[in-house]
KOLBA-343895 format. One line per field, with one value per residue: residue number from 1; residue in one letter; chain; x, y, z of N, C-alpha, C in turn. Coordinates in steps of 0.001 Angstrom, whole numbers, always signed. Layout:
N
mivex = NUM	... $
marza = a	... $
bapa = A	... $
n.px = X	... $
n.py = Y	... $
n.pz = Z	... $
ca.px = X	... $
ca.py = Y	... $
ca.pz = Z	... $
c.px = X	... $
c.py = Y	... $
c.pz = Z	... $
***
This chain:
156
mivex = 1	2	3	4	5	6	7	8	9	10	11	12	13	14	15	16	17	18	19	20	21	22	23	24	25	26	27	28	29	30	31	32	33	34	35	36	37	38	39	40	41	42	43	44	45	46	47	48	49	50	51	52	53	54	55	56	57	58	59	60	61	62	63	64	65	66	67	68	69	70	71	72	73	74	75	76	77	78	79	80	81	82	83	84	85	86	87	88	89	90	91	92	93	94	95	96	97	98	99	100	101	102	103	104	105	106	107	108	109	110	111	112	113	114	115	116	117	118	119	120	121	122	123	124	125	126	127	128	129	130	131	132	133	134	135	136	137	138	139	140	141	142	143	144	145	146	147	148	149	150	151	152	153	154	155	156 $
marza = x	x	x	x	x	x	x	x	x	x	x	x	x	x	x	x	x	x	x	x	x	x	x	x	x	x	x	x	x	x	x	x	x	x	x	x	x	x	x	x	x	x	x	x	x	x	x	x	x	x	x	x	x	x	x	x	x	x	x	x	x	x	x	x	x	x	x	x	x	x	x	x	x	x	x	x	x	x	x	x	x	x	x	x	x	x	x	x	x	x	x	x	x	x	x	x	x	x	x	x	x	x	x	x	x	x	x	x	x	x	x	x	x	x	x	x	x	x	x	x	x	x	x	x	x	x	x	x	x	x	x	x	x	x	x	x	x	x	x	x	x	x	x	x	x	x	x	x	x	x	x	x	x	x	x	x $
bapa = A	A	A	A	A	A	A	A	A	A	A	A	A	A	A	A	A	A	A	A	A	A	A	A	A	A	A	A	A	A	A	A	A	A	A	A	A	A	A	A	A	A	A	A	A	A	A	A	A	A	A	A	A	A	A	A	A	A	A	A	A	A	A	A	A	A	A	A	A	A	A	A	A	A	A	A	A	A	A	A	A	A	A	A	A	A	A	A	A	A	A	A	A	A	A	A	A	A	A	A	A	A	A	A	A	A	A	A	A	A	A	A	A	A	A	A	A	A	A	A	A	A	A	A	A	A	A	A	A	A	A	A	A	A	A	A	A	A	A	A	A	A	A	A	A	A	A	A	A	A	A	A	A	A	A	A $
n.px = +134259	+134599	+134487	+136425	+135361	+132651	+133307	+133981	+131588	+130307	+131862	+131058	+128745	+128361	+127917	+129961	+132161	+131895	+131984	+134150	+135606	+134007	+135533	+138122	+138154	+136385	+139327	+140725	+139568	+139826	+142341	+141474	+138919	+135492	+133431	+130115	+129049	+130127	+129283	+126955	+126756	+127961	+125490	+123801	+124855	+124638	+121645	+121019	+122636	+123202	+120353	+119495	+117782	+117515	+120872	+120875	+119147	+119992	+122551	+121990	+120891	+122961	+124425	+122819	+123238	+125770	+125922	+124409	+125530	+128212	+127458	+126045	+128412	+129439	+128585	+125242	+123404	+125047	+127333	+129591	+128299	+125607	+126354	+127789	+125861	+125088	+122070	+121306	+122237	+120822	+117884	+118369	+118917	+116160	+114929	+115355	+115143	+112559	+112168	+111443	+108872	+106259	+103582	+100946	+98515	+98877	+97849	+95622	+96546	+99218	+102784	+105003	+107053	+110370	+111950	+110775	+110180	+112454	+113026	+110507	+111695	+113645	+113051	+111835	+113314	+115313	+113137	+113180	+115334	+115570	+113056	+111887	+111921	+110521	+110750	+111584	+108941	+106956	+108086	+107922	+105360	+104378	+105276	+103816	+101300	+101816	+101841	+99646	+98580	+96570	+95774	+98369	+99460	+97944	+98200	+101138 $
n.py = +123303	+120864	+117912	+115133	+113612	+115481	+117011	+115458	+114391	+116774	+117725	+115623	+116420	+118490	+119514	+120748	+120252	+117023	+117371	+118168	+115257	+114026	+114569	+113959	+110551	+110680	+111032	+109354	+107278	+107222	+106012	+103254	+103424	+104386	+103296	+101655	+102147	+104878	+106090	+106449	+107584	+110071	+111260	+111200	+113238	+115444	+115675	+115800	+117881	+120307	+120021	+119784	+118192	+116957	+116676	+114311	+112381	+111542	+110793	+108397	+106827	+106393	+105092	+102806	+101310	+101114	+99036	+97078	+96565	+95527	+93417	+92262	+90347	+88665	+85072	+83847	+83479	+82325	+82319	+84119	+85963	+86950	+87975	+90395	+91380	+92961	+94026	+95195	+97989	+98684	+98491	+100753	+102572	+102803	+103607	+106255	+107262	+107360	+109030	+111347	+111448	+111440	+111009	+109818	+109023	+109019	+111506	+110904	+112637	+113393	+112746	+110392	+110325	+110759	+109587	+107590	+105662	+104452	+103358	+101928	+100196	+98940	+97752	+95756	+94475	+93695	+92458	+90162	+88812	+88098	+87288	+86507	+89110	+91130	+93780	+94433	+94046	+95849	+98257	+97846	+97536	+100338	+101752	+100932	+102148	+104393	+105323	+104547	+102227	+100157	+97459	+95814	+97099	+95869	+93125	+92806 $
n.pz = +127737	+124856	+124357	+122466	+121406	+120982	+119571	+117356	+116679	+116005	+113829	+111471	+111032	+109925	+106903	+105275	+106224	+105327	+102461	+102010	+102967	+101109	+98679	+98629	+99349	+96908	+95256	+96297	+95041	+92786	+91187	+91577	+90629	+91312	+93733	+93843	+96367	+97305	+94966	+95819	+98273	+97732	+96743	+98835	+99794	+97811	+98154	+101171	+101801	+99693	+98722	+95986	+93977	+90968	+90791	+92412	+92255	+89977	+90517	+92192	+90037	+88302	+90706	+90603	+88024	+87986	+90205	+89340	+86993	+88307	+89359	+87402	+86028	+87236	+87770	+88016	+90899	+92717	+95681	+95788	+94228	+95605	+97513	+96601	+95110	+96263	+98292	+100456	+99958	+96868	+97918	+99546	+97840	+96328	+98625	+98685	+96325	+96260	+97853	+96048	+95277	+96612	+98501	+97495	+94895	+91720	+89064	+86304	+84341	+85281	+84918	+85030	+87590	+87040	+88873	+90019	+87820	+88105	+90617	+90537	+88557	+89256	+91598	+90879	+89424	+91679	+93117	+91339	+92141	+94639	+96186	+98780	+99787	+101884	+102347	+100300	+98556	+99849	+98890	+96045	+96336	+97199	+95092	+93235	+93992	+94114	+91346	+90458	+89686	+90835	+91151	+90695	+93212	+95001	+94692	+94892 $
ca.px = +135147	+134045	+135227	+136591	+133714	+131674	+133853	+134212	+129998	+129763	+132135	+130104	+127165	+128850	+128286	+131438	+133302	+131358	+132223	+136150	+135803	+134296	+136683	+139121	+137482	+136372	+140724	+141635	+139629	+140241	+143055	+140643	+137313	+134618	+132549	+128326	+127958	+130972	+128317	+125419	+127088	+127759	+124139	+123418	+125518	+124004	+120381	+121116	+123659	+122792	+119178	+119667	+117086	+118049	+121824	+120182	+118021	+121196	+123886	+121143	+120619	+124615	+124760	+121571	+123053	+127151	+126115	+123982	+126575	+129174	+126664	+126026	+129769	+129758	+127779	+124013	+122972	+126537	+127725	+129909	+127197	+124859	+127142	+128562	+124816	+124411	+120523	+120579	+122415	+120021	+116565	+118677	+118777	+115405	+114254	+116094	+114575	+111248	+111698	+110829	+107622	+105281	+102734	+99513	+98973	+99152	+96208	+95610	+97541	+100454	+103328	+105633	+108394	+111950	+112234	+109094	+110210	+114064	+112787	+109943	+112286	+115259	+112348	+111033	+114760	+115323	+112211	+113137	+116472	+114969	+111522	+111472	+112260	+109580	+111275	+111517	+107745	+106421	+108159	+107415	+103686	+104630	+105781	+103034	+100253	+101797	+101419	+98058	+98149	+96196	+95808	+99140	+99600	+97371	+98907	+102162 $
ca.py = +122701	+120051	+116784	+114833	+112860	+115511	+117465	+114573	+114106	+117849	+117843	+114693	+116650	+120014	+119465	+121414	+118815	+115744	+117728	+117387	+114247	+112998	+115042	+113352	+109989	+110346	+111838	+108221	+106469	+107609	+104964	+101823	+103050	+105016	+102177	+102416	+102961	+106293	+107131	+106594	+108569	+111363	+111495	+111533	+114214	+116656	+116240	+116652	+119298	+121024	+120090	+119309	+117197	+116428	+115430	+112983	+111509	+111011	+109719	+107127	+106214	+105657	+104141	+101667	+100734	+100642	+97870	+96123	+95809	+94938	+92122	+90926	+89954	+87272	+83838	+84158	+82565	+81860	+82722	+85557	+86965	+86706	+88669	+91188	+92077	+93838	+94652	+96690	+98940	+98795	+98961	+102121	+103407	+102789	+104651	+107572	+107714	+107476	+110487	+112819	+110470	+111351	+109586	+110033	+108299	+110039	+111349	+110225	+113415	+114055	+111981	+109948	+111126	+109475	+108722	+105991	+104881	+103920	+102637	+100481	+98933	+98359	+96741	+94450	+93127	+93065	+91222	+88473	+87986	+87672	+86707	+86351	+90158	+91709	+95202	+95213	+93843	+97072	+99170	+97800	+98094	+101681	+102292	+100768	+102483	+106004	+104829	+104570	+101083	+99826	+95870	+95534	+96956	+94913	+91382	+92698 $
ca.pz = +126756	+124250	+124700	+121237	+121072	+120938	+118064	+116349	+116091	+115344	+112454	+111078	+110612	+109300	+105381	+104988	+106101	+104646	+100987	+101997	+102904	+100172	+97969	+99337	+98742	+95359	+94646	+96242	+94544	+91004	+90791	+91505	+90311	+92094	+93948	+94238	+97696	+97224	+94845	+96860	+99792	+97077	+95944	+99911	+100290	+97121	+98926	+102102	+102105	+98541	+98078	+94687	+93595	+89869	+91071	+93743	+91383	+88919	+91218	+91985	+89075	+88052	+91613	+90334	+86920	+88686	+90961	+88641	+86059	+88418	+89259	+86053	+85292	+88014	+87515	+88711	+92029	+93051	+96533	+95361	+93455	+96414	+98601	+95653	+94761	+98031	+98371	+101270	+99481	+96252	+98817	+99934	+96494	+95776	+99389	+98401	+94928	+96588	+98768	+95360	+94645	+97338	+99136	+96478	+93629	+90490	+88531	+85312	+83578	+85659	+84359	+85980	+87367	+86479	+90357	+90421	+87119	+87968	+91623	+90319	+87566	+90202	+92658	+90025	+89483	+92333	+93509	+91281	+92293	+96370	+95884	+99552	+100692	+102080	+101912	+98547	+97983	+100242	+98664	+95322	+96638	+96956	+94065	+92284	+94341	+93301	+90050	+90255	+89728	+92199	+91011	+90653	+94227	+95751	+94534	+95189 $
c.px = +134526	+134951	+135449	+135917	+132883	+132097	+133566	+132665	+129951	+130233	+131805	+128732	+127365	+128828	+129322	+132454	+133082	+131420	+133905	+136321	+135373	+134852	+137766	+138947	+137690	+137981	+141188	+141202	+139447	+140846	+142265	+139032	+136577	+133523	+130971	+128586	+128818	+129886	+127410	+125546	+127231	+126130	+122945	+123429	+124611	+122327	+120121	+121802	+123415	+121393	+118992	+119008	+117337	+119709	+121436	+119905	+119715	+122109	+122914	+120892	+121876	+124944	+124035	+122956	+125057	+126969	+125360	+124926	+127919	+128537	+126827	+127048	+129677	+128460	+126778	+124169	+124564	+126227	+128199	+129111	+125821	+125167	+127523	+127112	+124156	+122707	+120171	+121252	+121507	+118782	+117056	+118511	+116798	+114390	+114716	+115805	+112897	+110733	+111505	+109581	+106497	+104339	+101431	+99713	+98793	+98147	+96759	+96165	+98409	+101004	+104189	+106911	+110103	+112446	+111754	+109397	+111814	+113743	+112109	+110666	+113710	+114375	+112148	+111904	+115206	+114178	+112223	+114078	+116085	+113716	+110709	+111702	+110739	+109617	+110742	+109569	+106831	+106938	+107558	+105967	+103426	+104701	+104326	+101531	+100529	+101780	+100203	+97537	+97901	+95942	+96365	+99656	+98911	+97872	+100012	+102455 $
c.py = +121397	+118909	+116074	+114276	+113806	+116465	+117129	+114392	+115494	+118067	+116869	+114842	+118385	+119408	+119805	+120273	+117302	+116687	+117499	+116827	+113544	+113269	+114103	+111865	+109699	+110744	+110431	+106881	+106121	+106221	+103169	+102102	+103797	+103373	+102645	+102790	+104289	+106809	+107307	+107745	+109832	+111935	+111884	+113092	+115917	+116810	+116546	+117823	+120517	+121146	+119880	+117980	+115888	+115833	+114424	+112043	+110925	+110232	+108497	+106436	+105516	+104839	+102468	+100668	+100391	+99073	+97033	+95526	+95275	+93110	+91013	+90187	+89120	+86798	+84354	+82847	+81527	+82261	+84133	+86638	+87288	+88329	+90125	+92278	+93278	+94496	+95214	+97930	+99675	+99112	+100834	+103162	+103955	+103584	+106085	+108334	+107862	+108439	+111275	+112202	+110664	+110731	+108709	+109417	+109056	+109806	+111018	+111353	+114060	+112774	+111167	+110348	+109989	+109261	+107911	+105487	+103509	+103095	+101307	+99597	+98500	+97445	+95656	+93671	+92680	+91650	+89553	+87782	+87355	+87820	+86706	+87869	+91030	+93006	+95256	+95184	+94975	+98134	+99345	+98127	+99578	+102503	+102073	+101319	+104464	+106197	+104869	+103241	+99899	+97852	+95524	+95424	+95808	+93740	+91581	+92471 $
c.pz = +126269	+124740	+123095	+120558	+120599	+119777	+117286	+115742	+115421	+113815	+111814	+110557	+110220	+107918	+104315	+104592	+105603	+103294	+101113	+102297	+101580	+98772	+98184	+99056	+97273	+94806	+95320	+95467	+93094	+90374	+90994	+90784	+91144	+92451	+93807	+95012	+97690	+96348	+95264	+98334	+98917	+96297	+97068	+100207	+99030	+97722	+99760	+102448	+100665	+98307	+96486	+94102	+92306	+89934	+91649	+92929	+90616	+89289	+91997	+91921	+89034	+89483	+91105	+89674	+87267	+89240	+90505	+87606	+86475	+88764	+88134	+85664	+85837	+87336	+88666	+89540	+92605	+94819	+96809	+94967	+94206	+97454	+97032	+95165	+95555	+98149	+99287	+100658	+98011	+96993	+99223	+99114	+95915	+97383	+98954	+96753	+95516	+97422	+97680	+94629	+95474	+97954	+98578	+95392	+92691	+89757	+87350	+84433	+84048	+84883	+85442	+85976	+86955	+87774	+90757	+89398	+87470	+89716	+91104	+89628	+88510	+91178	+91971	+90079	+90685	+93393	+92537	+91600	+94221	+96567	+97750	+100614	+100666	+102039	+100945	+98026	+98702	+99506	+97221	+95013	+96542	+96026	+92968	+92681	+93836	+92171	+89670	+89851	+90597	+92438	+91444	+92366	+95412	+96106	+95030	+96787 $
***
């Protein structure tokens, strides 16, 4: 016999039930707004449990450009706006766009994909708003070495 603990982990990692939860979720939070990270957990949820590359990539994105524009409304370099900007949740965004980018840099006639473009331009902003995160400046390195731009990586 299981013990509730050990239910409780199994249905946690049944995809079944992480889709009626976040049914459930996204149906409470209709009346306030869908937040980023609800979409970041739904953008979790279509790659790991669907595989669905092109939603992933998309809910993302609308997670990116959600929590940037709730940003922008507050006053820059505030307190609030410090705390409100949340950047482990953006670094999160921008690992999770970098899992369909590979490890190689890109020859000179593949293209780039729209998962290295929407990372590098979310690293850049964010590297100027925390100049001092070293996350972001590896990953940015990352981003700019699958690029094929190897200068850029370097300095970064």
């Amino acid at each position: 016999m299981r013990s509730p603990a050990q239910s409780q982990t199994r249905r946690a990692a049944d995809p079944a039930a992480a889709k009626d939860h976040m049914e459930f979720m996204l149906t409470s939070a209709e009346a306030v707004g869908v937040s980023p990270e609800l979409i970041f957990l739904q953008a979790l949820l279509a790659w790991r449990a669907d595989k669905n590359r092109d939603n992933h990539v998309k809910m993302l994105v609308q997670c990116k450009k959600k929590q940037l524009q709730q940003v922008s409304a507050l006053g820059r370099n505030t307190f609030k706006w410090f705390i409100d900007l949340n950047p482990s949740l953006l670094l999160s965004v921008c690992e999770e766009l970098l899992l369909h980018c590979g490890v190689t840099p890109l020859t000179s006639t593949e293209s780039v994909p729209r998962a290295l473009k929407e990372a590098t331009s979310l690293l850049e902003t964010i590297s100027t708003y925390l100049e001092g995160s070293l996350h972001a400046k590896l990953l940015l390195g990352r981003c700019q070495f699958i690029s094929a731009k190897f200068d850029k990586a370097t300095v970064t």
